[in-house]
N, C-alpha and C positions, 0 to 999 in steps of 0.2 A: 569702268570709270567711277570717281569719286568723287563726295566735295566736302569739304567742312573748314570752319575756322573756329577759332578760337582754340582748337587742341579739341576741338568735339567733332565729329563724324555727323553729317545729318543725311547724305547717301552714300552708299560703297555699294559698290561690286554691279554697277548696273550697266546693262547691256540693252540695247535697242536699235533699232534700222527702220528708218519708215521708209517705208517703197514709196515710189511717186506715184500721186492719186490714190491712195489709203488715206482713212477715216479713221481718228483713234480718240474716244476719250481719255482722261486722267484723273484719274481719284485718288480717295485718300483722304484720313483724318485732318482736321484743319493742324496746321505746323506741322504735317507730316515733307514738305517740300517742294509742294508742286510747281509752286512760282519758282523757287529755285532751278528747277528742272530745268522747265521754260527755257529762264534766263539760260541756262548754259546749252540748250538746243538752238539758240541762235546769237550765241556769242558774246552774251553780255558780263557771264562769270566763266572763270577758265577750273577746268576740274583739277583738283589738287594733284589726280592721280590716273592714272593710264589718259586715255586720250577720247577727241569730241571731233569728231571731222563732218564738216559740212560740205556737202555737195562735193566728197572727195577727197576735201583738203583738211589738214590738220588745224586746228585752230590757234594752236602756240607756233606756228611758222607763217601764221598768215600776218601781214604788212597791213598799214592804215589803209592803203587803196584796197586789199585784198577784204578786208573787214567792210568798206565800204558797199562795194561789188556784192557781198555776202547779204548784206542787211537791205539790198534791192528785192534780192529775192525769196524775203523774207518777212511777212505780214504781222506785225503785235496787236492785238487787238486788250493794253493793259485795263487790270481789274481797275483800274480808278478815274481812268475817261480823260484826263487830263489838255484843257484844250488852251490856247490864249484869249485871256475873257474880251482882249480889245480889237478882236479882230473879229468878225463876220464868220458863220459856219463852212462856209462854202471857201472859205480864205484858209479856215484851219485843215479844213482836209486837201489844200492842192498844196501842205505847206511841204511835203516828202519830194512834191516835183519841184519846187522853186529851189528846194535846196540842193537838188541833182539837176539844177539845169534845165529841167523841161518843163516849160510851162507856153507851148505855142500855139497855137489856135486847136489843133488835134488835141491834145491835154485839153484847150477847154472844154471840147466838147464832148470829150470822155466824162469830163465831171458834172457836164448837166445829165450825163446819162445815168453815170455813177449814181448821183441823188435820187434821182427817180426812181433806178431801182432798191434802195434800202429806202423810199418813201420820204424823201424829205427835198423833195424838187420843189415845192412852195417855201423852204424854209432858207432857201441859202443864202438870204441877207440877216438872219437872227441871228443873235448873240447868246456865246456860250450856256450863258446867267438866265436865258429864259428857256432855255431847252429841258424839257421834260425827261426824268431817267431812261426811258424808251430811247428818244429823240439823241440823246448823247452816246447810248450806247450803237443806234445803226451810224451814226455818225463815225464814231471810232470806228467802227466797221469799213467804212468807205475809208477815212484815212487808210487802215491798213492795207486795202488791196488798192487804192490809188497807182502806185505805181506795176500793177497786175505782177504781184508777187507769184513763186511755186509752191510757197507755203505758206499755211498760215495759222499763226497760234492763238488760242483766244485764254485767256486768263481769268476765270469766272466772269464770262459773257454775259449772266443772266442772272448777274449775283442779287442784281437789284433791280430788279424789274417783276412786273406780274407774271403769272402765267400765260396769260394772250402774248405779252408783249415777248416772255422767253420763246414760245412757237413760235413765232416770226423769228427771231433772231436765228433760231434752231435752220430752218428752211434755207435762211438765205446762206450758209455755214455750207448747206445739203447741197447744194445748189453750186456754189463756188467746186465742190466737190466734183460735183459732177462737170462741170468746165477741166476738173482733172488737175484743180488744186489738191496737196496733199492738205490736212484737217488735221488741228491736235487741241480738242477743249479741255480746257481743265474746267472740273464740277465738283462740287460735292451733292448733285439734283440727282439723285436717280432717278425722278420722276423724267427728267429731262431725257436720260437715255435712253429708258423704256418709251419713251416717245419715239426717239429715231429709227425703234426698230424696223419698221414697216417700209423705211424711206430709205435707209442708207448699208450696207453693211461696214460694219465698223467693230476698232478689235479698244475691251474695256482692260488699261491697266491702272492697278493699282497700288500706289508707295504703302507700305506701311514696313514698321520697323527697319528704315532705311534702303528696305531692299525694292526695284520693281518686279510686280509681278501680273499674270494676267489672270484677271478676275472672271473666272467662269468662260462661257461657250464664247465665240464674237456672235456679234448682233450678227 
């Protein structure tokens, strides 16, 4: 698989298979592609060149309902937290079930749980705008797996947060894992994967010079 525009190549020739319930960081020089990647590991850019198939399926033969179906079971956790400032926390994260239809007494109560565990069950009448960098990003968090995705990608998780607050995020990622979601963080924290060693195994690749590759032993 490949991608590039403009007449420039920014990946080629890259190959990958996550098994279900594997753990993988993603590294790499910052503009080396990692967002890029992401995006095309669940659908959002289509590779220029050989093919991207999600859960099976090709992603150039897949239909609007087929892409919909696809991005169910599929968690973004994006690097910029992106929420709507006029609606309530606890509103933005059940916004994935309102828009697929489920939002019935079961959904709510997944969501008072949902909060509680990324810690923010006291907060789900606050707005966006008072939410602390911590607070937005387990937030995001909860959105993503809301509708209990099989995968799930986080796009510098911990890019803006302290160190206490990146361990926590770290854990609950660990955590979702072991429920037997598959895991795919993009970092540039080594400090951060040298943390998981203990917790999780998990296999460290990383872009450079367009190409992917795997960075030493897996955790």
């Amino acid at each position: 698989m490949a991608y590039g525009y403009g007449g420039a190549e920014l990946l080629s020739d890259i190959s990958l298979k996550l098994s279900p319930g594997s753990f993988h960081f993603l590294t790499g020089p910052s503009g080396s592609g990692k967002t890029t990647f992401l995006k095309l590991c669940y659908g959002a850019l289509t590779a220029t060149s050989g093919e991207v198939r999600l859960f099976g399926q090709d992603v150039r033969t897949m239909n609007r309902d087929d892409h919909a179906l696809t991005r169910r079971r599929i968690g973004v956790v994006h690097q910029d937290c992106q929420f709507l400032d006029h609606l309530p926390i606890a509103d933005n994260i059940m916004l994935p079930l309102n828009v697929s239809g489920r939002d019935d007494l079961e959904d709510v109560a997944n969501l008072k749980e949902l909060m509680g565990w990324v810690g923010l069950g006291k907060r789900g009448d606050a707005y966006p705008p008072t939410l602390s960098g911590g607070e937005r990003q387990r937030a995001a968090l909860a959105r993503a797996v809301i509708m209990s995705p099989d995968v799930v990608l986080a796009d510098e998780p911990t890019g803006n947060v302290d160190w206490e607050m990146s361990q926590r995020l770290l854990q609950l990622l660990i955590e979702l894992n072991r429920m037997g979601k598959t895991i795919m963080i993009a970092t540039h924290d080594m400090n951060l994967i040298r943390a998981a060693k203990n917790n999780v195994q998990a296999r460290v690749l990383r872009i450079a010079n367009r190409k992917l590759q795997l960075a030493g032993a897996d955790l």
